[in-house]
C-alpha positions in Angstrom: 8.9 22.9 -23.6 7.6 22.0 -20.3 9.2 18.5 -18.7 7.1 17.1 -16.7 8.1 15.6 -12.9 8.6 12.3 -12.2 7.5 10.1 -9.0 8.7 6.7 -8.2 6.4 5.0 -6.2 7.6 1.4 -4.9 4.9 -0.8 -3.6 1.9 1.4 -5.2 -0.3 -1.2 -5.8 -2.3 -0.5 -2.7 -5.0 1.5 -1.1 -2.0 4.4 -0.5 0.0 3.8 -3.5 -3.0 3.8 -6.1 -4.4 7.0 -4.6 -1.5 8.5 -4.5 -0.2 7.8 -8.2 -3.5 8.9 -9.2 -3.5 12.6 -7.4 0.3 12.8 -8.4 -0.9 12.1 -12.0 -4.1 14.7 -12.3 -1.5 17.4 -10.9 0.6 16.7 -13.7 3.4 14.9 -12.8 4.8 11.7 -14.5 4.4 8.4 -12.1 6.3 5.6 -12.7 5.3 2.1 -10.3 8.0 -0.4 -9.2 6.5 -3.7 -8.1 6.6 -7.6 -9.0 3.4 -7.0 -11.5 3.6 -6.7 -15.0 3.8 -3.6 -16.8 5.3 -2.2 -13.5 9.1 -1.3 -13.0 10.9 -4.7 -11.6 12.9 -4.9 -8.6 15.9 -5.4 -11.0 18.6 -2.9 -9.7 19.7 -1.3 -12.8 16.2 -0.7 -14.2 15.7 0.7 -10.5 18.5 3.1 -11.4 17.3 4.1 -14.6 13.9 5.1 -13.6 15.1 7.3 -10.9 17.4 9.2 -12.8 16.4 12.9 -12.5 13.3 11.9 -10.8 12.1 14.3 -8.6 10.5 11.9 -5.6 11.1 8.2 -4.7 8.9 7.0 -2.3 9.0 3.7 -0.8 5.5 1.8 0.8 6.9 -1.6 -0.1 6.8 -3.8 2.7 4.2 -6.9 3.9 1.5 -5.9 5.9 1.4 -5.8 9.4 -2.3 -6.7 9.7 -1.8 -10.2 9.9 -1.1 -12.6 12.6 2.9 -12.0 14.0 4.1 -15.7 14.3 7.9 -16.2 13.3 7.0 -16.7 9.5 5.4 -13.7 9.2 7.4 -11.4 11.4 10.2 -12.4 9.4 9.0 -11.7 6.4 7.5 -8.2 7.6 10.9 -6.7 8.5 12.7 -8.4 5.7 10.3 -7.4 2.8 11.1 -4.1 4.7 15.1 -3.9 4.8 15.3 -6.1 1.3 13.4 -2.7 -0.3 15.1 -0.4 1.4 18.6 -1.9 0.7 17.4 -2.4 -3.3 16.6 1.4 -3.6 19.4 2.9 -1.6 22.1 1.4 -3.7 20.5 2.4 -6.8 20.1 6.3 -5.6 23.9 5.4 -5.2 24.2 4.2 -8.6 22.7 7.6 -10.0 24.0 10.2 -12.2 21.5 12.5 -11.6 20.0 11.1 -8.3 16.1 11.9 -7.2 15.6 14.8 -5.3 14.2 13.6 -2.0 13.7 10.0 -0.8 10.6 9.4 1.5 10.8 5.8 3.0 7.7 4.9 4.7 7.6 4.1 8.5 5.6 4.0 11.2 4.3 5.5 14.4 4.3 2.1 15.8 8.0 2.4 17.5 6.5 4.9 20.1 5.9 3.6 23.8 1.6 3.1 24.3 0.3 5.9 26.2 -3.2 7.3 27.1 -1.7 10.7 28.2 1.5 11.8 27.4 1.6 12.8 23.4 4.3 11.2 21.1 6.2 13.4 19.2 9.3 13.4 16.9 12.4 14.2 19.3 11.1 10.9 21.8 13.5 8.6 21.8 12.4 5.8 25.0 10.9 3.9 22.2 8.3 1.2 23.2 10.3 -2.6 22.8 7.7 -4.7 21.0 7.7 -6.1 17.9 6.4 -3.3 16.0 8.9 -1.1 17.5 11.7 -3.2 16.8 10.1 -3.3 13.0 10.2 0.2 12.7 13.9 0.6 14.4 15.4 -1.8 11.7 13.7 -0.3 9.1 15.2 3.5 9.9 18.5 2.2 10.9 18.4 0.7 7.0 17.1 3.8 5.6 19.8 6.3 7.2 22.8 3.5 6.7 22.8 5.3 3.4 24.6 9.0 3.6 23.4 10.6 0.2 24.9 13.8 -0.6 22.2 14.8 -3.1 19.1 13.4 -2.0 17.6 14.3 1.4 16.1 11.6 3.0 12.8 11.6 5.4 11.6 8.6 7.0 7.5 9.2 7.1 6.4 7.7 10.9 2.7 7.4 9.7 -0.2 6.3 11.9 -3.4 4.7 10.5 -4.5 6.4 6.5 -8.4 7.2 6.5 -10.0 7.4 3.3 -12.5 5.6 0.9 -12.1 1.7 0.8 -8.9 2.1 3.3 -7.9 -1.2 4.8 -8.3 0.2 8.5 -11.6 1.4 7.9 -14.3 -0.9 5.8 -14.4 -3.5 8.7 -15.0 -0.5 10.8 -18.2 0.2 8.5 -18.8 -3.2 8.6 -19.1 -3.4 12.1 -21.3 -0.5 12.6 -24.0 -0.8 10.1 -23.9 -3.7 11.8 -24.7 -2.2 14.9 -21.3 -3.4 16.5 -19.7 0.0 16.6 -19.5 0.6 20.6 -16.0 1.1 22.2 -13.5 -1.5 21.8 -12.4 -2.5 25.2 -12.0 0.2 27.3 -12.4 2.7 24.7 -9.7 4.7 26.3 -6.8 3.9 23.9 -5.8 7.0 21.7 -6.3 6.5 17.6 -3.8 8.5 15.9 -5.0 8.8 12.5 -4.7 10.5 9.2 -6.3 11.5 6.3 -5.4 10.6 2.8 -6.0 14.2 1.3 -3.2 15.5 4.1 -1.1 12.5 3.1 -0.8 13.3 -0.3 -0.4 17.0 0.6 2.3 16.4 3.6 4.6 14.5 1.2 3.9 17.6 -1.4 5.1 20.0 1.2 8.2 18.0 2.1 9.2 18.1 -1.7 8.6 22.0 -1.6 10.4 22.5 1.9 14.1 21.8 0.9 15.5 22.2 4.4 13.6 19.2 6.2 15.2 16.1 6.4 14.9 12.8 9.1 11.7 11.8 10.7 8.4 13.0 10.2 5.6 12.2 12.4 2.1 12.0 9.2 -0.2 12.0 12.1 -3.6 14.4 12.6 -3.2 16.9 15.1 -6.0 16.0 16.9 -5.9 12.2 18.0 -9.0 10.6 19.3 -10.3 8.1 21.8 -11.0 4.9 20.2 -15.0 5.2 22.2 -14.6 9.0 20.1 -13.6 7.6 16.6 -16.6 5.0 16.8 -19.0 7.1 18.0 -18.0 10.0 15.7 -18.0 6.6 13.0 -21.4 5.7 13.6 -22.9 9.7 13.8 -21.6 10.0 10.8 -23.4 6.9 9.5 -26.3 7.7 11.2 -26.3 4.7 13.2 -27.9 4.7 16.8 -27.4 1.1 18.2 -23.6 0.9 19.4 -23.2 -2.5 20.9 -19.4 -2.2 22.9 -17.2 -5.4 22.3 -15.0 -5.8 25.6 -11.0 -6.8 25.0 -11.9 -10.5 25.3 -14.1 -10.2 21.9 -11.7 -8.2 20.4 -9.5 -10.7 21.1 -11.3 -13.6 20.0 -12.5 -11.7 16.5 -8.5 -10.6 15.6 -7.8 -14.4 16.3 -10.6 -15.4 13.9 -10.0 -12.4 11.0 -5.9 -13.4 11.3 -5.0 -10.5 12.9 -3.4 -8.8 16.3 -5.7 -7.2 18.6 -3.0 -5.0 20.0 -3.2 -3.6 16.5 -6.8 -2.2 18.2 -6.2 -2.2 21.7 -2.9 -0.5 22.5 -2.8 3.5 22.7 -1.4 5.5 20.0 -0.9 9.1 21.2 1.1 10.9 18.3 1.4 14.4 17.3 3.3 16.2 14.1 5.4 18.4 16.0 7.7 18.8 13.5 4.8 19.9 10.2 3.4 22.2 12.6 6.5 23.5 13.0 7.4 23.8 9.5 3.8 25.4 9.4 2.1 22.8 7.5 -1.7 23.4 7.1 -3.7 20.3 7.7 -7.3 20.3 4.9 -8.6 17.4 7.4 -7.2 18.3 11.3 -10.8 16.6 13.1 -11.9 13.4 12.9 -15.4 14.5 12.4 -14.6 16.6 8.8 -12.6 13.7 7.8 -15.1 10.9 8.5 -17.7 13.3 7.1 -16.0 13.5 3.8 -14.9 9.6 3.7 -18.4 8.5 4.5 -20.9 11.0 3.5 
């Protein structure tokens, strides 16, 4: 009789967590979903501990989003909806008789310094000191606070997740079709991006490669200008006007959306040292074959 795998997914209500739950699901493994909605796994910590009992994967996306604007009431409530999760799930992998397998807590490559040169990869450690950074350092100092002895541990440093009706993406769309899809500002800032086919497969490979452990840069190999990604956006569309918004309008249309322009405007140079290391085999490495299957 053949048991089939389970996968806790906590916060899988979104763009990330629904795809996921569904590829986990049509290659036959059982998903079980915490979150505050009904019919979902609570927050409560025994039930917690009772649906990762001999699970073979917990990972964590819970946290607020960041696309929003960072005054005091929301930063506060983006880093602790982050440590509350985190703090909730560690103790009850503690409480386990049979603990999960591997623990993958999401993160971000957003604690790396802004750079238009000089690739970001996993052993950097003159992390950048705004608050994003400072986010993403709280949040991994939670996540290792908790020395497991039978479930390895990755923290996931993820840049921005392509794919159909992504978050990052549709106003991007939007834009263009609207004939707004120029450069944003300079158009020299690197977009570090990935695509949600390699996602799903990445976190696959870390279940399958016992030995890896710590952080893990989800990133593409191939980063991309931001004047690249939209004009690579807008081929693929077939779009031909491309009206360039200068950093003062990207300024002014976070401001009106509710958003942070640096969340468009700062470089993001990152790399995957480590999965090409480990020999992982990215299905979507250019920007062009990922767009192409996302938009086509």
């Amino acid at each position: 009789m053949n048991i089939m795998k389970k996968i806790v997914i906590a916060g899988g209500l979104g763009f990330i967590g629904n795809l996921l739950a569904d590829r986990f699901r049509k290659n036959g493994y059982e998903v079980l979903i915490i979150s505050r909605s009904e019919g979902n796994i609570s927050w409560n910590p025994s039930e917690l501990t009772k649906s990762f009992e001999k699970s073979e994967m917990v990972i964590n996306l819970a946290g607020k989003s960041i696309n929003c604007r960072h005054n005091k009431k929301n930063q506060k409530e983006i880093i602790e909806s982050r440590l509350a999760t985190t703090l909730l799930i560690g103790n009850a992998i503690l409480a386990c008789k049979n603990p999960p397998k591997i623990w993958i807590n999401a993160s971000a490559t957003g604690i790396y310094k802004s750079s238009l040169t000089n690739p970001m990869s996993e052993e950097m450690t003159n992390f950048n000191s705004d608050f994003l950074a400072e986010v993403v350092k709280k949040w991994e100092n939670s996540f290792f606070s908790f020395k497991l002895q039978n479930t390895r541990q990755i923290a996931l440093r993820t840049s921005v997740v392509l794919g159909k009706n992504a978050n990052a993406l549709t106003p991007v769309i939007v834009l263009s079709r609207l004939g707004l899809g120029g450069k944003q500002g300079t158009g020299k800032q690197m977009f570090s991006w990935i695509h949600i086919e390699d996602y799903f497969r990445i976190l696959l490979f870390l279940s399958e490669k016992t030995e890896i452990n710590g952080i893990i840069n989800c990133t593409s190999p191939n980063p991309v200008s931001n004047k690249e990604f939209m004009q690579m956006v807008c081929r693929v569309l077939q779009v031909r006007i491309r009206i360039p918004a200068p950093a003062f309008a990207v300024k002014a249309g976070a401001f009106a959306i509710g958003t942070e322009s640096s969340l468009i405007l700062s470089s993001s140079y990152i790399v995957p040292k480590r999965l090409i290391q480990e020999g992982y085999k990215f299905a979507f490495p250019k920007i062009k074959d990922a767009l192409t299957d996302i938009l086509a």
